[in-house]
N, C-alpha and C positions, 0 to 999 in steps of 0.2 A: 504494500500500500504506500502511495507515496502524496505529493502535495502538486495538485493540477499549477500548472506554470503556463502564462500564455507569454508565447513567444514572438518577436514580430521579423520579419525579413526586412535585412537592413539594405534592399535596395528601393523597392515598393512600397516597404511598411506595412506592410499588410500583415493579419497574424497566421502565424502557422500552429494551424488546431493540432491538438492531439499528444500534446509532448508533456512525459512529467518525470519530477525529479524524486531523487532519494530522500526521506522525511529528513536523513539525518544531515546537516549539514551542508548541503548539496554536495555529497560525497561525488567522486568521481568513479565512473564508470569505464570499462574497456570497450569499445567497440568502435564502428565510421563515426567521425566526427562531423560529416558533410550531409545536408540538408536540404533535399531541394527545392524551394518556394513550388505549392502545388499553384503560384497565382502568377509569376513572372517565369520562373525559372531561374531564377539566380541560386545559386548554392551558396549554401548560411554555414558557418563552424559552431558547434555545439560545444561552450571550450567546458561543460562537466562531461565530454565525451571524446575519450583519446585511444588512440592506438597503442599498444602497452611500449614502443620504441619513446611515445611522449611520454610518459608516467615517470614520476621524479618519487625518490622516496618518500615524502609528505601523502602525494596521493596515495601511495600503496596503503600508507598508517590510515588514511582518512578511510581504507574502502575496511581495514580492522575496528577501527573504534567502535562500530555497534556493539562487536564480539567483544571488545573488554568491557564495558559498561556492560552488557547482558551481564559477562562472569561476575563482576561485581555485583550485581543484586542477588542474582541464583546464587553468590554464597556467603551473602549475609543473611538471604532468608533460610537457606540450610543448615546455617550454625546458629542461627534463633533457635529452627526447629531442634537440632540436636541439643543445644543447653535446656531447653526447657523438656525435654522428653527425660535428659539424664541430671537434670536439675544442675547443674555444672555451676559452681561461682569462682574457678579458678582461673584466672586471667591468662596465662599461661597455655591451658589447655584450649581458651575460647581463639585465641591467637594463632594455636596449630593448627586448629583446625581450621576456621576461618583462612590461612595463607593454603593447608592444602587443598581446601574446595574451590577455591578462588584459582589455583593455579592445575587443575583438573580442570575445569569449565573453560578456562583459557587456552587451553590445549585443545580440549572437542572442540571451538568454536571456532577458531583459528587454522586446525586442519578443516573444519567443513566446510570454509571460506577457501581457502587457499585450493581446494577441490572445483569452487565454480569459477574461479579467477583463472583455473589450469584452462578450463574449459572457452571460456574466452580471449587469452592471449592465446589459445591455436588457431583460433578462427580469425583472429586477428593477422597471425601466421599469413595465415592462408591468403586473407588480402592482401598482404602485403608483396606477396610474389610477385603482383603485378607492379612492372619497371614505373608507368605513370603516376600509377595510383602512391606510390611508395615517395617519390620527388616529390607530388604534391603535400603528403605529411609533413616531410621536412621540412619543405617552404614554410608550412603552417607549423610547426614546430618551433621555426626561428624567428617568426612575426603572432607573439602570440597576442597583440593589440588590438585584431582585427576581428574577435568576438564580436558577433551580432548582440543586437538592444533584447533588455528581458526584462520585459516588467508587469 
């Protein structure tokens, strides 16, 4: 589920229906960056949408942060639940626990990510064989001013 974004073509200005973003942060996404106005035809860069060749370490953290905030809840409420099941008041124990569920939860969620991420930089792969399509990233990789208007 994400948050409807209307987006507009920054030659016509017209909006381009249909486009939404990640709730969290307008994290960044793998895939074509390129757009094409269903009104003019002009091709728009979607700059939360890159080829994994653009993706800089911040984005790769930004497409993780759901999964560590998820593990941080799932295991604060887990070590709730276990202190009040075993009645626990020793600080020490609520600590060990708390760090190993905390970094269990960050483990599943991080490989279960890193699984759809696999799945998308191959298909990204895959674009990218083509000689044109591959120059044009770059270009748009080294001009990244040229983001189209979102508002």
């Amino acid at each position: 589920m994400g948050t409807y974004v209307k987006k507009f073509c920054g030659k016509c200005g017209k909006a381009i229906e249909g486009w939404h973003n990640d709730p969290f942060s307008k994290a960044t996404k793998i895939g074509c960056p390129l757009i094409k106005c269903p009104h003019c035809g002009y091709i728009n860069i979607d700059k939360y949408v890159k080829e994994y060749t653009m993706l800089s370490g911040y984005d790769y953290f930004k497409m993780y942060v759901p999964n560590i905030w998820g593990s941080i809840g799932i295991s604060i409420i887990l070590t709730a639940i276990i202190i009040l099941i075993f009645k626990i008041e020793n600080t020490t124990i609520f600590l060990a626990s708390f760090t190993l569920l905390f970094i269990l939860c960050l483990i599943y969620g991080i490989n279960k990510e890193y699984k759809n991420i696999q799945k998308e930089i191959n298909l990204s792969k895959e674009r990218l064989k083509d000689e044109k399509y591959k120059k044009l990233i770059d270009k748009i990789n080294e001009k990244t001013e040229h983001w189209y208007n979102v508002k």
